[in-house]
C-alpha atoms as one frame of an Amber mdcrd trajectory, in Angstrom:
protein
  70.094 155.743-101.817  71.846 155.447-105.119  68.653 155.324-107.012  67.531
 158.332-105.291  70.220 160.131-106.000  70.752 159.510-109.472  66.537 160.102
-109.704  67.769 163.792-108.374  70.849 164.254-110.832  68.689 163.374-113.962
  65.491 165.954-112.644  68.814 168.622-112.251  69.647 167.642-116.259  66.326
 167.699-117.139  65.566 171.331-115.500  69.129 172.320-116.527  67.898 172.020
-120.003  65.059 174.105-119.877  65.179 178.189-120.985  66.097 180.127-118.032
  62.865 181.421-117.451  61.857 177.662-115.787  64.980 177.444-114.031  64.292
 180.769-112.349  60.729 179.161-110.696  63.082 177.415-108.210  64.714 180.097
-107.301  63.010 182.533-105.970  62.774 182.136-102.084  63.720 185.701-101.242
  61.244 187.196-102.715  58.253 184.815-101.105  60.242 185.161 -97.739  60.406
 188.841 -98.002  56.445 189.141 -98.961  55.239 186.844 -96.435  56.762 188.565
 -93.413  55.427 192.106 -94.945  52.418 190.829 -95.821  51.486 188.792 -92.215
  53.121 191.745 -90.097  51.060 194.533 -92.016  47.946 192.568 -91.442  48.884
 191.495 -87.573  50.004 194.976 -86.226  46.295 196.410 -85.948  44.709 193.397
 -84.391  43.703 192.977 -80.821  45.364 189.861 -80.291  48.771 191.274 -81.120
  48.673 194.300 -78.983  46.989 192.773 -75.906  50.143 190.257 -76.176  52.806
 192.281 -76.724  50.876 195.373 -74.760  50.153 197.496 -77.100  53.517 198.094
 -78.689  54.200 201.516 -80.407  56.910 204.146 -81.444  60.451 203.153 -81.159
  59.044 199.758 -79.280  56.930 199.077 -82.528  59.866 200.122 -84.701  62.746
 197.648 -83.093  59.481 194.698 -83.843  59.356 195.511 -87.589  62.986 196.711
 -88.016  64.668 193.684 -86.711  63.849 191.132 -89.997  65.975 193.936 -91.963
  68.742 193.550 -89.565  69.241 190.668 -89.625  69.244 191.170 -93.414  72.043
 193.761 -92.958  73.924 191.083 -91.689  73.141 188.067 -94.307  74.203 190.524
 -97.000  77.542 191.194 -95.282  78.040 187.780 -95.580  76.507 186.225 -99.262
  79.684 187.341-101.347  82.174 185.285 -99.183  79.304 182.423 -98.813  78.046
 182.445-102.829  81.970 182.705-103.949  83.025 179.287-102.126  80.002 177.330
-102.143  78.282 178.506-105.450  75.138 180.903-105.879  72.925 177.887-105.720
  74.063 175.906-102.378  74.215 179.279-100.644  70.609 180.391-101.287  69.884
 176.543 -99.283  72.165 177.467 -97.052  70.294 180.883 -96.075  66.990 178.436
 -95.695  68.314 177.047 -92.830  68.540 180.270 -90.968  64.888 181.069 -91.746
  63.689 177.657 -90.453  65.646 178.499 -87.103  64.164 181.387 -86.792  60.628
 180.855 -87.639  61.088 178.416 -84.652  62.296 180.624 -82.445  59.289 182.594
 -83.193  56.426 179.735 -83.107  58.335 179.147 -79.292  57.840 182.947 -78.304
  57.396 184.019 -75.380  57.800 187.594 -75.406  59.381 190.675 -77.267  63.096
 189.279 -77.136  62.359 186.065 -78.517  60.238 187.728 -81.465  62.989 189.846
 -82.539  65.739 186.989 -82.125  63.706 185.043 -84.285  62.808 187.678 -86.974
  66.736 188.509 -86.762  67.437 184.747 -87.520  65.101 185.065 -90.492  66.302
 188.273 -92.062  69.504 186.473 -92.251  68.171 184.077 -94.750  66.682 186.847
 -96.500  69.848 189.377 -96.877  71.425 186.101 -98.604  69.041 185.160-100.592
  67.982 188.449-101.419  71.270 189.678-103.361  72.237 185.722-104.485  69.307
 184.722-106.159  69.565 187.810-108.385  73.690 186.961-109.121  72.215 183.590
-109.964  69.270 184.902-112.446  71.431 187.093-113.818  74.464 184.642-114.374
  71.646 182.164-116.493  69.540 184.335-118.389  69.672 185.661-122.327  71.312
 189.401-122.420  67.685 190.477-124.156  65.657 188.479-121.191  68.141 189.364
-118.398  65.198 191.461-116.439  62.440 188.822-116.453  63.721 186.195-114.441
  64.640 188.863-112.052  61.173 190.263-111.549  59.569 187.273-111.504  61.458
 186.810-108.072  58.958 189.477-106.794  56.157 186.015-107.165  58.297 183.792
-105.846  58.233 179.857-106.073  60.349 177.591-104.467  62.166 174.070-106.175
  65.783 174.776-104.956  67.305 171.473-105.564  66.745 170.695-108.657  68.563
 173.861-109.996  71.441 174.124-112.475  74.516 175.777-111.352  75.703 179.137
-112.535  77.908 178.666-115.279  79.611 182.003-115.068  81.245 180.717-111.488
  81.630 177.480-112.894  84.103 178.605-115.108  85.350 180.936-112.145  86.182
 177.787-110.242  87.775 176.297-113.475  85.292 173.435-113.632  85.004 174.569
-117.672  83.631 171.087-119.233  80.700 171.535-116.286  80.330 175.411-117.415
  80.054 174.658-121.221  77.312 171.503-120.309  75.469 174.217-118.608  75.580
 176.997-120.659  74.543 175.073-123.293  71.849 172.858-121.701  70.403 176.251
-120.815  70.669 178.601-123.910  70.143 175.903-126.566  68.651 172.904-125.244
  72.401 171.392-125.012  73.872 172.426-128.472  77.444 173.536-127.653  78.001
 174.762-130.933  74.876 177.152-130.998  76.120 180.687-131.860  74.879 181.818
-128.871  76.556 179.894-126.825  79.749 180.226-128.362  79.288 184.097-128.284
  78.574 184.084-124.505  81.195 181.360-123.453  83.897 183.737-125.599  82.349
 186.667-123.284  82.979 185.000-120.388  86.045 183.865-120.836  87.867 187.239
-121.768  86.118 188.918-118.609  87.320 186.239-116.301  91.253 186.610-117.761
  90.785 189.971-117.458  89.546 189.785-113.929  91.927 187.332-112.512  94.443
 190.463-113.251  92.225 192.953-111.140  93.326 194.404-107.869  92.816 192.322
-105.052  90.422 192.917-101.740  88.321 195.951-101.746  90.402 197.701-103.903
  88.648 196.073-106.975  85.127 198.043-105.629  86.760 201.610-106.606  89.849
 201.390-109.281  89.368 202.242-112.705  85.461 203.592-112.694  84.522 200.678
-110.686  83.583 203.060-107.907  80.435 204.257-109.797  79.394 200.725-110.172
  79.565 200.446-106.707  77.618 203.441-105.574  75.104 202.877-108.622  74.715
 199.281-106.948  74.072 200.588-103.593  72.414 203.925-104.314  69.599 201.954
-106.640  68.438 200.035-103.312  68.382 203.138-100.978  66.595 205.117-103.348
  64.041 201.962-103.608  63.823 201.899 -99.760  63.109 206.015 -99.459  60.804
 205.731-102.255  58.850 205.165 -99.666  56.639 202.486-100.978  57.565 199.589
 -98.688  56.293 202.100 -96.124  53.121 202.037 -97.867  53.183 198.477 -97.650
  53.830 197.302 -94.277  52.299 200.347 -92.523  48.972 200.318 -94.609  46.800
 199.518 -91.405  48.232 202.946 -90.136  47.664 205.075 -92.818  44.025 203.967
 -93.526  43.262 204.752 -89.802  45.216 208.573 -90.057  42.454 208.604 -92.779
  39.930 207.468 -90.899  39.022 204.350 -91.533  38.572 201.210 -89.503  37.203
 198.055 -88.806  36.665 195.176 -92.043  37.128 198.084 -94.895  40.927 198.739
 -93.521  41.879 195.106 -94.250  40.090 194.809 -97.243  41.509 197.992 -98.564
  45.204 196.887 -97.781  44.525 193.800 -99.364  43.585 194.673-102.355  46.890
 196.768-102.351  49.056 193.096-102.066  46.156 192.348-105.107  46.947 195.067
-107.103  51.297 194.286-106.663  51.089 190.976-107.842  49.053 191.825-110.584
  51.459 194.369-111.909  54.485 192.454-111.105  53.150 190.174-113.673  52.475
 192.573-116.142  56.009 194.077-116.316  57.499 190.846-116.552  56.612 190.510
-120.139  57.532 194.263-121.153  60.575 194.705-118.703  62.820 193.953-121.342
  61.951 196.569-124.011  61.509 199.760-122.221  65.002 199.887-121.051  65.381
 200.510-117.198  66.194 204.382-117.046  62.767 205.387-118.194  61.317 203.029
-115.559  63.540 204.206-112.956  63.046 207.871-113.791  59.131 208.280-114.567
  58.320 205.610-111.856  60.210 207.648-109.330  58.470 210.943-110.758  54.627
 209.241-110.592  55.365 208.068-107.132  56.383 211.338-105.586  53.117 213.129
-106.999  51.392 210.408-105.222  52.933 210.798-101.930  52.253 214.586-102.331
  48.958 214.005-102.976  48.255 211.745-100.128  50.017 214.288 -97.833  47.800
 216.862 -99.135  44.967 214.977 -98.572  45.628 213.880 -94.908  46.732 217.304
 -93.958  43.584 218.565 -94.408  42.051 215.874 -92.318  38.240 215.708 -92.658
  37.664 218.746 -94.171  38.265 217.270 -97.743  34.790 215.681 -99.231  35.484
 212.432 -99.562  39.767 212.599 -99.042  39.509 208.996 -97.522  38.858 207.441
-100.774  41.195 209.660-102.509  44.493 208.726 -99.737  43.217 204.659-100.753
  42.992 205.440-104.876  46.209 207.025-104.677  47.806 204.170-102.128  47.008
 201.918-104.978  48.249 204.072-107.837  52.002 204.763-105.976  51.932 201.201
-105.295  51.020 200.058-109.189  53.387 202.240-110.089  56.405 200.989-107.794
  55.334 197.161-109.269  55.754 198.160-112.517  58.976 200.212-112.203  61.092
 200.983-109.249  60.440 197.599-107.078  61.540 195.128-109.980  63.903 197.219
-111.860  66.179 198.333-108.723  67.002 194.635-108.294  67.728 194.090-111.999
  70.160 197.000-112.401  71.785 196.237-108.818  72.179 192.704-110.651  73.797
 194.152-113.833  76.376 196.779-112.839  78.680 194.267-111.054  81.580 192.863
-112.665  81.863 188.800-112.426  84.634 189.290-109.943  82.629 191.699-108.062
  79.217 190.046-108.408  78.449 188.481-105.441  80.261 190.284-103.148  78.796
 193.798-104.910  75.566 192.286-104.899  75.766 191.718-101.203  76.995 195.728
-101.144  74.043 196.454-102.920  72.064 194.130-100.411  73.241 195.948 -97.548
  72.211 198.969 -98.934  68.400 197.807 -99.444  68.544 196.398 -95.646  70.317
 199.194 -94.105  67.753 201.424 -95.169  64.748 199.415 -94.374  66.118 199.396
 -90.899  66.486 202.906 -90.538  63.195 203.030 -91.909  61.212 200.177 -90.322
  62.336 201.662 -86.629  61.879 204.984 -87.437  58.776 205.312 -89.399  56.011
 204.461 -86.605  57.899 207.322 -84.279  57.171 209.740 -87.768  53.601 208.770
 -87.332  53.386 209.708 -84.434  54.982 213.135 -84.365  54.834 214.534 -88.331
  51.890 212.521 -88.937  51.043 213.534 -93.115  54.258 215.166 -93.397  56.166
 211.693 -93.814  54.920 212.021 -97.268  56.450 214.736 -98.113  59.328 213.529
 -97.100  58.952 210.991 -99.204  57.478 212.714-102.061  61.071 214.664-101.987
  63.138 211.520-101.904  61.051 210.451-104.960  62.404 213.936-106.685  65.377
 213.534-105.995  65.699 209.807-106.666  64.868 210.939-110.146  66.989 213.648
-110.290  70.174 210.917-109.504  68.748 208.428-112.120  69.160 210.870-114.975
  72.792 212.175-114.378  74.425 209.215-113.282  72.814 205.896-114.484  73.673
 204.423-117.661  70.735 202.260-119.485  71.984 198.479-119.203  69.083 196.951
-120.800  70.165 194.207-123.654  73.660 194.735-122.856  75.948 191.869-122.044
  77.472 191.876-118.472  80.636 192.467-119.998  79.695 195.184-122.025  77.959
 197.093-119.132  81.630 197.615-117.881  82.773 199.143-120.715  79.914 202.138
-120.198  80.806 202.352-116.650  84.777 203.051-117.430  86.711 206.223-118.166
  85.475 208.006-120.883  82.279 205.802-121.335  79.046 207.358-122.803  76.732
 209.843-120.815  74.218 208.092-119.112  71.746 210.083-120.897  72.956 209.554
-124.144  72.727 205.241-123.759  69.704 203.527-125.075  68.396 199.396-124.399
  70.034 197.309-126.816  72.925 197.337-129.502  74.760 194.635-127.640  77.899
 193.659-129.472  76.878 189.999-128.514  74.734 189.852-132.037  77.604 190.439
-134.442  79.429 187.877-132.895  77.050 185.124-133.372  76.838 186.256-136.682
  80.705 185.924-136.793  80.198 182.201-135.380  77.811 181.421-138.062  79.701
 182.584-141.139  82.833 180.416-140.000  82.395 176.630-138.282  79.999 174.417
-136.920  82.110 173.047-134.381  83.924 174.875-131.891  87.093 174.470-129.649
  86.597 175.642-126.402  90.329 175.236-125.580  91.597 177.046-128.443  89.165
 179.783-127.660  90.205 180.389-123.888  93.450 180.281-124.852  92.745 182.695
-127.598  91.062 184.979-124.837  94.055 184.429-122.454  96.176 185.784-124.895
  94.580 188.803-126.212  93.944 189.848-122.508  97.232 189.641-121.442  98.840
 191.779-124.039  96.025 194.749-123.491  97.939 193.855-119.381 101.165 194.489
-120.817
């Protein structure tokens, strides 16, 4: 037993030591979670077998069946602040496992409707923790200039949970600093504590967290001093995701290739090329999320995908009367849902991730959570009802919400791409820039590892958090 656990503390070094971008392949269980259950159901609901055993399930019926993995979500979300701030971002995301591998058991046991929908509520319990955690986590280890790509790789999702490093932005939360430093710097420079970088981000962190000890305390902290923007940026990003409409798209393919009449092998081969197409994309942003800034992604993604709901509207309102309009409601299926890889889908998580103080993280991420979940409830019970009653004019609905999405992106989000975490507070406070005049980069990060360089090559990390203690509490009084 000793050997074997000493055989798992040196793989934890060894990963621990590695860039943040191989840390972040054990990490993502959410996402996979999240795709398999959209992927499977999407596929399932239009076969035989499932509606001859469940008799042909449909409106509200069908709705509570697909709805009832994001309630349970509501609910893990409401919960992963209190969870990630006692037990640490990386034992909670195992924790949430456990409540998927209950569930998935209830559901291999099923018997019926009830003990489906216990057992998908079980499950989205593990996902509305792991959901808004695993993105505090990312977050908490990555570079300030690579902050969005370990995010959206969590859209591809591979699993390796216990060998991970812990976060050492709530290491030094809990005051476990010589662990914190070991981290940081195993991570950000192969385990050089003196690295400029390292000594640039530990000073960072250390001046936030004296700050933030002084901070209101309960929910108060979610609204003082411009922190209420941060919240409702947090939890707007995720609704606005949810009514893009593209998850709709997604897990309600099978329906919208039969409203355009088609059936049979070429449905299920159309929608999944669609799950083809996502991945692909997802990929290809992960390399370039990081130097377009997320406000242009958010804005012109949200823009591109409400022509494309307006256009398969169109298309299906016209029914058979347009030459060829089945091809063209698939073409532009695939373009709304190329363009929600490459902007709104990854980059709603990333700037959920970055508006949150470290005080607030994991609670506000949970907020933010919640607001993803809530949404895809509404949605996931209501949407097959739409179907059956507006029929083509749920895109324009959505087409709208895309508009208007936009519209909210522009006037109210700042860009938070290559800023530090603790510099994206300062744009969020009283007086800070107009959204629209902020740009990616410029992070104040830079000059002081030039600072670092031009004076020592050895630093004291005491002297230094004293030094932060200091200065913070005389800005206090």
């Amino acid at each position: 037993m000793r050997l074997a656990g000493r055989c798992l503390l040196m793989k934890a070094l060894e990963v621990a030591k590695h860039k943040p971008v191989a840390a972040m392949q054990s990490s993502h269980v959410g996402g996979m979670l999240f795709g398999f259950d959209i992927s499977s159901m999407s596929a399932i609901i239009g076969t035989d077998q499932y509606n001859d055993y469940f008799d042909n399930p449909s409106g509200l019926r069908q709705g509570a069946i697909d709805s009832s993995l994001a309630a349970g979500s509501v609910v893990g979300s409401a919960i992963a602040g209190y969870v990630s701030d006692k037990i640490g971002r990386r034992d909670s995301i195992a924790f949430a496992c456990i409540w998927w591998l209950v569930g998935t058991a209830v559901q291999t046991a099923n018997n019926g409707f009830g003990s489906l929908i216990a057992g998908r509520v079980l499950n989205g319990v593990c996902v509305g923790i792991t959901s808004s955690q695993i993105h505090v986590y990312l977050a908490e280890i990555a570079k300030k200039e690579k902050r969005g790509q370990p995010i959206v790789s969590q859209q591809l999702a591979i699993v390796g949970l216990p060998f991970l490093p812990r976060s050492p932005r709530w290491l030094a939360k809990v005051d476990r600093t010589e662990e914190a430093i070991a981290t940081l710097a195993n991570i950000q420079a192969d385990g050089n504590r003196d690295d400029p970088l390292v000594v640039a981000e530990w000073e960072e962190i250390t001046m936030v967290l004296q700050a933030e000890r002084n901070a209101l305390p309960g929910w108060r902290k979610f609204v003082y001093n411009g922190m209420w923007k941060r919240t409702l940026a947090g939890f707007t990003v995720q609704m606005w995701q949810q009514n893009s409409g593209a998850n709709v798209m997604t897990y309600y393919v099978v329906y919208i290739f039969m409203m355009a009449n088609l059936t049979g092998n070429i449905n299920l081969i159309s929608s999944g090329i669609q799950y083809a197409l996502f991945i692909i994309f997802t990929t290809f942003i992960f390399f370039y999320i990081d130097k377009t800034g997320r406000r242009p992604l958010l804005i012109y993604g949200a823009l591109i995908m409400a022509l494309c709901h307006f256009v398969v509207g169109g298309i299906l309102s016209s029914g058979e009367y347009v030459p060829g309009g089945s091809h063209t409601v698939i073409a532009f299926s695939y373009l709304l849902i190329i363009f929600y890889a490459l902007t709104l889908a990854p980059v709603c998580w990333v700037y959920a991730t970055e508006v949150w103080s470290l005080e607030t993280r994991a609670t506000g991420m949970g907020i933010a959570a919640i607001g993803n979940w809530l949404f895809n409830f509404a949605l996931g019970l209501y949407i097959p009802l739409g179907f059956q009653n507006i029929t083509w004019k749920m895109f324009i609905v959505f087409g709208a919400m895309c508009v208007l999405a936009a519209i909210h992106f522009f006037f109210t989000y700042p860009e938070t791409c290559g800023k530090t975490l603790e510099e994206i507070e300062e744009m969020f406070a009283p007086g800070g820039p107009k959204p629209w005049h902020t740009k990616p980069g410029g992070s104040k990060v830079d000059a002081h590892i030039d600072a670092v360089r031009a004076h020592s090559k050895h630093i004291n990390y005491d002297t230094m958090e004293a030094k932060a203690g200091a200065e913070v509490n005389e800005k206090v009084g």
